[in-house]
C-alpha positions as CSV (number, residue, x, y, z in Angstrom):
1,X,-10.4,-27.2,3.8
2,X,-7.8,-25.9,6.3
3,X,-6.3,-27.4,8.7
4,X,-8.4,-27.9,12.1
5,X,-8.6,-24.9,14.3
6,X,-6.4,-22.6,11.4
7,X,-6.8,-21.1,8.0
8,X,-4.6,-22.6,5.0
9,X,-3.5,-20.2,2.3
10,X,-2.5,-20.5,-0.8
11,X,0.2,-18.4,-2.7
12,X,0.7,-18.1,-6.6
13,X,2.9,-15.4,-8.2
14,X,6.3,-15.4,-10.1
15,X,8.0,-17.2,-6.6
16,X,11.3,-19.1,-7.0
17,X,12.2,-17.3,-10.4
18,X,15.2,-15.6,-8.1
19,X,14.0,-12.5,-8.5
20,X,14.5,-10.0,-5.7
21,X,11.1,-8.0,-6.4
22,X,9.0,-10.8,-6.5
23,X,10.8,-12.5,-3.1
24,X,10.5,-9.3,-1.7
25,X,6.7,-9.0,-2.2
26,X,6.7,-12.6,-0.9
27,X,8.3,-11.5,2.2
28,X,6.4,-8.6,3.4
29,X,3.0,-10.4,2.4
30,X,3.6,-13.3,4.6
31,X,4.9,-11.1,7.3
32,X,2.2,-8.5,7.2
33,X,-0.6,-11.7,7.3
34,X,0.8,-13.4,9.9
35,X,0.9,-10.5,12.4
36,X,-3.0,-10.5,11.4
37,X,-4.0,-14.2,11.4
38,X,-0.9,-16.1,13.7
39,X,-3.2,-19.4,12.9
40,X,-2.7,-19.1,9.3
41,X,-0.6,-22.0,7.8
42,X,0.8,-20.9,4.2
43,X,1.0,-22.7,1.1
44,X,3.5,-21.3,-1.5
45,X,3.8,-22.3,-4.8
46,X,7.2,-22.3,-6.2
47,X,8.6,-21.9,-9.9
48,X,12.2,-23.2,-7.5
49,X,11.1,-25.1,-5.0
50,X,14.5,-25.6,-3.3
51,X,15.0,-22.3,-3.5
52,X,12.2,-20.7,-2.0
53,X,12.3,-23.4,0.9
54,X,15.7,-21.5,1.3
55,X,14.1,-18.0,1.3
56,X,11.1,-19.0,3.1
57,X,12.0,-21.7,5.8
58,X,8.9,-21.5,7.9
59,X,6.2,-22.0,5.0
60,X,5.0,-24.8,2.8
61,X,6.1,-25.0,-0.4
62,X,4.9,-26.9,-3.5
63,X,6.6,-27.0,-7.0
64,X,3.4,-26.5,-9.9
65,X,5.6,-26.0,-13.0
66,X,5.5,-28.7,-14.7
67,X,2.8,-30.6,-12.8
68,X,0.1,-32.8,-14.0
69,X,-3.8,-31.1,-13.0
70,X,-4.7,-33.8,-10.7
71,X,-1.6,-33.4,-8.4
72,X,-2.0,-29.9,-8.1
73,X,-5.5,-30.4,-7.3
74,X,-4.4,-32.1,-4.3
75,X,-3.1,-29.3,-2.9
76,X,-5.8,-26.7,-3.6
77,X,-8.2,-29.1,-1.9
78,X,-6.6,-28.0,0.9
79,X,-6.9,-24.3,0.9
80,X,-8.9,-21.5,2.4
81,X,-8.3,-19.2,-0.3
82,X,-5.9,-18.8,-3.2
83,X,-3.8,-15.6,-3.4
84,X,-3.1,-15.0,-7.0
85,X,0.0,-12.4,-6.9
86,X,1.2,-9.9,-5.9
87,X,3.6,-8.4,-9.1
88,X,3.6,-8.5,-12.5
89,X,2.1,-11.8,-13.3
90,X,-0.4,-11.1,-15.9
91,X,0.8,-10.6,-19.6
92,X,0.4,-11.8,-22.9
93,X,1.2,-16.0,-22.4
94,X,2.2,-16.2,-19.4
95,X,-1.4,-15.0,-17.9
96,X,-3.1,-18.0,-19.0
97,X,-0.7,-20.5,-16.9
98,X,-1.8,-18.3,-13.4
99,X,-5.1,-18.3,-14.5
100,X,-5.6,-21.8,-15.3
101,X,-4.3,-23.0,-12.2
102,X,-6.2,-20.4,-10.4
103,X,-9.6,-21.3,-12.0
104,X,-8.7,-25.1,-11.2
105,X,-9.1,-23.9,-7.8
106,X,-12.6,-22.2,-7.9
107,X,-13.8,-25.3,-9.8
108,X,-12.7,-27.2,-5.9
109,X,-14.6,-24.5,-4.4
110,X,-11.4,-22.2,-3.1
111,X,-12.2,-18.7,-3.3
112,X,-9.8,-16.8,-5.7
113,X,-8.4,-13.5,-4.1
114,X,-6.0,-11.2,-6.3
115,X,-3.1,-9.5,-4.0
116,X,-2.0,-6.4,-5.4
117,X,-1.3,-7.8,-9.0
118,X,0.5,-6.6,-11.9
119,X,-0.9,-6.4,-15.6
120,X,0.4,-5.9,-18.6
121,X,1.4,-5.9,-21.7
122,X,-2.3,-8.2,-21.8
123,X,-3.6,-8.0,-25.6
124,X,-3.6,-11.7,-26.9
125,X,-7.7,-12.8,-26.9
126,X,-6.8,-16.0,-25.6
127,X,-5.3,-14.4,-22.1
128,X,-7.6,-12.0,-22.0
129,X,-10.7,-14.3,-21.7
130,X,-8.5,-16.4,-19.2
131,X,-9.2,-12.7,-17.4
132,X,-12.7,-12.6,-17.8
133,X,-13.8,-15.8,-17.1
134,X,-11.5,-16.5,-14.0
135,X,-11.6,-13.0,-12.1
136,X,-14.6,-12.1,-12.5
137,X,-15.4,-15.1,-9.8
138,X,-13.0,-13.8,-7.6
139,X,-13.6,-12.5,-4.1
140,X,-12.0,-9.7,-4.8
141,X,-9.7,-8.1,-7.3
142,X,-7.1,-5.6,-6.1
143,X,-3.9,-4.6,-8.1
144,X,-0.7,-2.5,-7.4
145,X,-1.1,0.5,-9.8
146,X,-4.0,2.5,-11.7
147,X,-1.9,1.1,-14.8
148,X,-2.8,-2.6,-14.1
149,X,-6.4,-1.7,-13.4
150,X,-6.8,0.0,-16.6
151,X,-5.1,-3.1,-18.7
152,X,-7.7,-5.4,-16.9
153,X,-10.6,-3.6,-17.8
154,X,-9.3,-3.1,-21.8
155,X,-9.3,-6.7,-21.5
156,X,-12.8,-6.6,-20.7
157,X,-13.1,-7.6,-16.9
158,X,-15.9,-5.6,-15.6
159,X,-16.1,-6.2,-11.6
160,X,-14.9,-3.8,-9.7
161,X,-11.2,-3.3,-9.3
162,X,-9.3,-2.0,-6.2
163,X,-6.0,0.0,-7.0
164,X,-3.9,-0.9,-4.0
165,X,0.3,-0.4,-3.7
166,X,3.0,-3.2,-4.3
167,X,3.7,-5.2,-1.2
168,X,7.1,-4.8,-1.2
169,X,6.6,-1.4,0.0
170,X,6.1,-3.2,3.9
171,X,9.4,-4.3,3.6
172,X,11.1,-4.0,7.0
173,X,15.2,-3.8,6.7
174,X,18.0,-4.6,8.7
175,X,21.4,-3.4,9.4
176,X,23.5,-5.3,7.5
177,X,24.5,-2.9,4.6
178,X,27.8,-1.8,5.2
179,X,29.1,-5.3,5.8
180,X,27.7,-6.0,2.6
181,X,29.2,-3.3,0.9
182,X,32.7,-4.1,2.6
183,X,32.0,-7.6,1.4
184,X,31.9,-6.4,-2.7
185,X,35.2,-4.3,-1.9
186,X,32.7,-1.2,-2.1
187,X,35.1,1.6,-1.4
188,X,34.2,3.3,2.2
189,X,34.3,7.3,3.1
190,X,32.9,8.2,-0.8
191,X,29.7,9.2,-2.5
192,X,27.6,6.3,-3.8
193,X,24.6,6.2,-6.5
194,X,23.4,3.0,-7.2
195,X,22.4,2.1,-10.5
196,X,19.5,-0.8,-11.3
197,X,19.9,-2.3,-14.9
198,X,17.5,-5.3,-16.9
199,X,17.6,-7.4,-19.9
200,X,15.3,-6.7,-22.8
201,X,12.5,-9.5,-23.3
202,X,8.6,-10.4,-22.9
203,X,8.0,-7.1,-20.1
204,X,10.7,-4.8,-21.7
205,X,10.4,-5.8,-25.4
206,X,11.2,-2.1,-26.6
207,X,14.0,-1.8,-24.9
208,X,17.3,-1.3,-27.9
209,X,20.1,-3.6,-25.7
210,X,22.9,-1.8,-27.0
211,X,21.8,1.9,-27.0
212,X,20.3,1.8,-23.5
213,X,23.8,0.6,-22.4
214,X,25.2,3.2,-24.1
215,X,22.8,5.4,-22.5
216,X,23.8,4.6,-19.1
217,X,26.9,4.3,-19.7
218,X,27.0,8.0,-20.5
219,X,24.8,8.5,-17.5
220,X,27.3,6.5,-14.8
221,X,30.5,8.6,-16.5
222,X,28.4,11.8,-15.6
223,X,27.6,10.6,-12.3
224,X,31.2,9.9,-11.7
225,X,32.6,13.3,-12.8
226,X,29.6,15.6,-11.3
227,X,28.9,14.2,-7.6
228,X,32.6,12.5,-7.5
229,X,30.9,9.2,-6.5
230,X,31.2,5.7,-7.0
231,X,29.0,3.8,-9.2
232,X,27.5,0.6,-7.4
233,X,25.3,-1.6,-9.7
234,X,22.3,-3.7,-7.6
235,X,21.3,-6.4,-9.1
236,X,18.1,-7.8,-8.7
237,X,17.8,-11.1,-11.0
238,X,21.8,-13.0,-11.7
239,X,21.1,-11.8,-15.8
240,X,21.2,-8.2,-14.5
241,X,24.8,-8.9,-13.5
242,X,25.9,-9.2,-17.0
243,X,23.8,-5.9,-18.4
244,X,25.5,-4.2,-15.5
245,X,29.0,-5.3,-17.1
246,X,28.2,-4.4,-21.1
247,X,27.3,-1.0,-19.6
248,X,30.6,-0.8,-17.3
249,X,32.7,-1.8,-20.8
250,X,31.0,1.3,-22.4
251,X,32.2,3.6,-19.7
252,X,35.3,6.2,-19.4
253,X,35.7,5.8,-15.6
254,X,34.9,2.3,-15.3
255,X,37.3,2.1,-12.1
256,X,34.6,4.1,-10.3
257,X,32.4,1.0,-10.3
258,X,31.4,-2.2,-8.7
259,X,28.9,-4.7,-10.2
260,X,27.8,-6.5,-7.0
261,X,27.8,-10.1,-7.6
262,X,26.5,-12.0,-4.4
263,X,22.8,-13.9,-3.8
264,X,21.3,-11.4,-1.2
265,X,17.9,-11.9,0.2
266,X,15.3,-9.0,-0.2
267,X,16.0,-7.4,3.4
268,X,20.0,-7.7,2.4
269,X,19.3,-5.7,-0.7
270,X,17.2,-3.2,1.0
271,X,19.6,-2.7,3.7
272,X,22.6,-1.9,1.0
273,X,20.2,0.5,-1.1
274,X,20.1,2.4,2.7
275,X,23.5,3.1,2.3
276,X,23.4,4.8,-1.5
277,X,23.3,8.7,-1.8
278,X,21.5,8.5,-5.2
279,X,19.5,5.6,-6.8
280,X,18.8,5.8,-10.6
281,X,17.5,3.0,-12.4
282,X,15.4,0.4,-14.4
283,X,13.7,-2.1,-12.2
284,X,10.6,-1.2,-9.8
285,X,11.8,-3.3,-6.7
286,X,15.5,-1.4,-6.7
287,X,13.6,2.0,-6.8
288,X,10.9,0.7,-4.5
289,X,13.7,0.2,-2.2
290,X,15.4,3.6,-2.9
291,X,12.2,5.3,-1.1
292,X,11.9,3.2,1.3
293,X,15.3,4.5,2.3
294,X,14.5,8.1,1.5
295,X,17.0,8.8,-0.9
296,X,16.6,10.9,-4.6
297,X,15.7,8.6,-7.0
298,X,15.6,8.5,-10.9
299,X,13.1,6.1,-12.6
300,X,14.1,4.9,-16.3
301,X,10.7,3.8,-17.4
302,X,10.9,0.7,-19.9
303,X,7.3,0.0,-19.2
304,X,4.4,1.2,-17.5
305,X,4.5,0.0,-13.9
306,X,7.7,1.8,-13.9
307,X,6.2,5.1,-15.3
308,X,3.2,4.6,-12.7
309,X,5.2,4.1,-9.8
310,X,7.7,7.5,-10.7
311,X,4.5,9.7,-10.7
312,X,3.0,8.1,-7.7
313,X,6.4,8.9,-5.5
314,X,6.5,11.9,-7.5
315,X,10.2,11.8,-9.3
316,X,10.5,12.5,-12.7
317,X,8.7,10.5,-15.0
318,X,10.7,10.3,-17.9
319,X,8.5,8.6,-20.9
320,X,11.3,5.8,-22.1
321,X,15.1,4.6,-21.8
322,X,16.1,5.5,-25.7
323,X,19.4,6.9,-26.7
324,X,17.8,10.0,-27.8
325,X,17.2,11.1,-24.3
326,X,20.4,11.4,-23.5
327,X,20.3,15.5,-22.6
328,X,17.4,15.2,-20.9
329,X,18.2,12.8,-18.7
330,X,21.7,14.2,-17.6
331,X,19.8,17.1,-17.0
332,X,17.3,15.2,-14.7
333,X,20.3,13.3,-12.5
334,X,21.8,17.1,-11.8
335,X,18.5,18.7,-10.9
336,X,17.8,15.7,-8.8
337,X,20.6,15.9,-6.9
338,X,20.5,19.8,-6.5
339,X,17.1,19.3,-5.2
340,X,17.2,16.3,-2.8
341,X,16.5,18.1,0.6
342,X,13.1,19.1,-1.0
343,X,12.6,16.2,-2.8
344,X,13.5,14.2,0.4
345,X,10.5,15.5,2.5
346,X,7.6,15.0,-0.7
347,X,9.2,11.6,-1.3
348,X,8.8,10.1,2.9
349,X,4.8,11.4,2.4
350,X,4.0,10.1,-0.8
351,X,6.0,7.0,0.4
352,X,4.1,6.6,3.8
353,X,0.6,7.1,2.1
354,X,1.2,4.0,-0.4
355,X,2.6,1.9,2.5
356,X,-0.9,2.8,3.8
357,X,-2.4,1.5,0.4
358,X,-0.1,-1.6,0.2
359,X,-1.6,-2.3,3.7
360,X,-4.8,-2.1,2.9
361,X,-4.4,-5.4,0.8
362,X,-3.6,-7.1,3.7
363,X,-7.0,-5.9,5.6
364,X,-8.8,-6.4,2.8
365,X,-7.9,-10.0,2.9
366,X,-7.9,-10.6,7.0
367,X,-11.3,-9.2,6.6
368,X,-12.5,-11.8,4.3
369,X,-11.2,-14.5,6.3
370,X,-12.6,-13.1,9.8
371,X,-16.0,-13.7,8.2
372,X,-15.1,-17.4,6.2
373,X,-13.3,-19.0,8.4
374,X,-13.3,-19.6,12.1
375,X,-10.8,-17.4,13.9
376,X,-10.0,-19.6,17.2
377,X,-6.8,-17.2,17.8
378,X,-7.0,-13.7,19.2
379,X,-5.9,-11.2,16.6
380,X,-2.4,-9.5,17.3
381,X,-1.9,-5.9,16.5
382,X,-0.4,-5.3,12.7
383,X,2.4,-3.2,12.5
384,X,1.7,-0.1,11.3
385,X,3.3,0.9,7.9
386,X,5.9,2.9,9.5
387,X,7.2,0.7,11.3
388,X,6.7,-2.6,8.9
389,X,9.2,-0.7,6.8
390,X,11.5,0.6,9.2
């Protein structure tokens, strides 16, 4: 296994699904290794493989949708270890794909190592022993939130398990925001609040599509009106774009708004979420983003990774996205924007100690390798998380 005089690592999670999140988890993991272990050679394994070869350049990647058991093995002969995640890869039928492919591996003798996963919702039996029987073998198990932890263990895993912090949250930007924004026909010299929309489905299944776009439609004709400020929708997958219009239709001042509509890499994204005065919205990697730029930030929790992360930064932590909470969250936006210079300061901590945690995946894992593998290369300095995220 590995390459002569290197280490060769393996990487399964929701890659080439054009998902900004997951790409940007991608992104900071393979940055944040390689300043560890520069004789690492990476192996990705791709839902797009043309795709992520377009993200990703510099790595090797490998299509495994739809591929037979013995090809696949081919490739996993090859590895070091296996990195199964990081994000939200482990819920009821999808769970058992990862997993199978992963336990394929330990049966070739790779050593399985979980990178700040994501669980839940996890109740069918059949994924659940998938669980059981494939990480509790692995050398080591480490997940992004307390809420992941606890689904894992309802599903009866029993090994210890080590709450880390997503790896998007190493993210380092760039300074390519307002050309962006220029690019959309943003208007320039005005207030803008950014606004993060999603479809309903498998990880937001109690989610009522046409009262939540009333909802925020209600919520961007507020915004408009009370901070004078132009609404700018992010997407973060393409179907986003058309949520982002059914709740435009639904609003008063719709001429306040731009849906943005171009493929932006992770780093592109971040860099135009730098240039928001407000961020409220539905998908973890947009608010992710929103403190890594240090601006106030309103979660709308459609599931619990969403709910975890809100308390963690410390913003409010409202309990769903239903019509009925209309009042309250109105209410929410105007004491969040009356109290950003407070909330400003709490936020950059709380933000700096889980780039800390979202590191410590990382060392967890150069660690195991400095005692598997030979190490011919002298270890460069990481970046601290300060400066990993700009």
């Amino acid at each position: 296994m590995g390459g002569l005089g290197g280490v060769t690592v393996g990487v399964l999670g929701s890659y080439g699904g054009r998902n900004v999140g997951d790409e940007a988890i991608l992104t900071a993991m393979l940055d944040r290794l390689r300043a560890g272990r520069p004789d690492a050679h990476f192996v990705v394994f791709s839902r797009n493989p043309d795709h992520s070869r377009g993200i990703h350049p510099d790595v090797e990647v490998v299509g495994w949708e739809g591929v037979c058991r013995e090809r696949i093995s081919e490739h996993l002969r090859r590895l070091d270890v296996l990195l199964l995640g990081g994000g939200g890869i482990l819920y009821d039928t999808e769970a058992r794909r990862y997993l199978r492919m992963a336990r394929t591996a330990q049966e070739l003798g790779v050593a399985v190592f979980t990178y700040a996963l994501g669980a839940g919702p996890l109740t069918d039996e059949t994924d659940c022993a998938w669980v059981r029987t494939t990480l509790s073998d692995a050398v080591e198990v480490t997940v992004r939130d307390e809420e992941s932890k606890l689904v894992l263990e309802e599903a009866g895993l029993t090994r210890p398990i080590t709450v880390t912090a997503d790896p998007a949250l190493l993210l380092a930007p760039g300074d390519l925001g307002g050309e962006l924004l220029r690019a959309e026909a943003v208007p320039r010299g005005v207030r803008l609040v950014g606004m993060s929309v999603r479809e309903p489905g498998r990880a937001a299944e109690h989610l009522d599509e046409e009262g939540y776009h009333q909802l925020l439609a209600g919520v961007g004709d507020f915004l408009v009106h009370r901070l004078d400020a132009h609404v700018v929708f992010v997407p973060m997958e393409r179907d986003d774009i058309r949520h982002a219009h059914a709740v435009v239709s639904r609003m008063a001042d719709a001429e306040h708004c731009t849906v943005l509509h171009g493929n932006y890499r992770p780093q592109q994204v971040l860099d135009i979420v730098k240039h928001l005065d407000l961020a409220v919205g539905m998908r973890l990697h947009f608010l992710i983003f929103a403190a890594l730029a240090g601006i106030p930030l309103l979660p709308l929790p459609y599931a619990g990774k969403v709910f975890d992360f809100a308390q963690r930064i410390g913003a409010p932590a409202l309990r769903g996205v239903v019509r009925e909470t209309a009042g309250l969250l109105l209410a929410e936006v105007d004491r969040l924007w009356d109290e950003r210079p407070a909330r400003a300061a709490d936020m950059a901590a709380r933000t700096a100690s889980m780039q800390l945690q979202a590191a410590r995946t990382a060392d967890l894992l150069l660690a195991y390798l400095d005692r598997t593998t030979p190490h011919p290369l002298i270890r460069h300095s990481a970046p601290t998380p300060a400066s990993a995220a700009g």
